[in-house]
N, C-alpha and C positions, 0 to 999 in steps of 0.2 A: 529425421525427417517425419515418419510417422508420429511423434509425440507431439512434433508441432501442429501436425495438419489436426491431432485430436484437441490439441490447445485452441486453435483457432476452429474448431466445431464447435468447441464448449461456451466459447467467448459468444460467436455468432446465436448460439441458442439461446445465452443468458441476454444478450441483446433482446433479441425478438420476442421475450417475454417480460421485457421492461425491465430490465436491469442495466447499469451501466458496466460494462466492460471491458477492458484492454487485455492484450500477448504485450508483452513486454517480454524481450529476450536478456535480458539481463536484472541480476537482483539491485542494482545499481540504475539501472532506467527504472525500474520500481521507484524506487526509495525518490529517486526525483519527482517523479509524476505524482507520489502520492504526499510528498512536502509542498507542491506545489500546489494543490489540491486542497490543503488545509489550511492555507497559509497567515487567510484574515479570522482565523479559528485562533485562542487567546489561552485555553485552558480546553486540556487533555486527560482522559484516563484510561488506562489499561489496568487488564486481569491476568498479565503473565504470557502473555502471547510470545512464543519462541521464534516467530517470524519477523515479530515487530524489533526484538531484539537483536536477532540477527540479521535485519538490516539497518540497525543502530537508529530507528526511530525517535525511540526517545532521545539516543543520544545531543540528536540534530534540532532537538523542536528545542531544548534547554541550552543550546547552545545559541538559540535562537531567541533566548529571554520566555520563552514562554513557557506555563507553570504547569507543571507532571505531576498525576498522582498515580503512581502504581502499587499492587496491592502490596 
């Protein structure tokens, strides 16, 4: 409970200084919100991000026809 209430400070902060934000409580509400978010986006690249990979990002954009370049 306390992580979240500090997730949801961090979020609310990065808001009110112009940033877009979301809590997403799962790596899997991520990974959707953020395929959905790129979606009219055609061509990608990544530098090794351990995050992106482990929520199978690339996996999902190349499965999705659209073209990945990782380092």
């Amino acid at each position: 409970m306390q992580g979240q209430k500090a997730a949801e400070r961090c979020r609310q902060n990065l808001q009110n200084n112009g940033f877009g934000a979301h809590f997403l409580e799962t790596a899997e509400s991520a990974r959707e919100l953020l395929l959905q978010n790129v979606s009219k986006y055609n061509t990608f690249g990544f530098t090794g991000s351990a995050t992106v990979r482990a929520l199978g990002i690339m996996v999902a954009l190349k499965a999705e026809g659209k073209v990945v370049y990782d380092r």
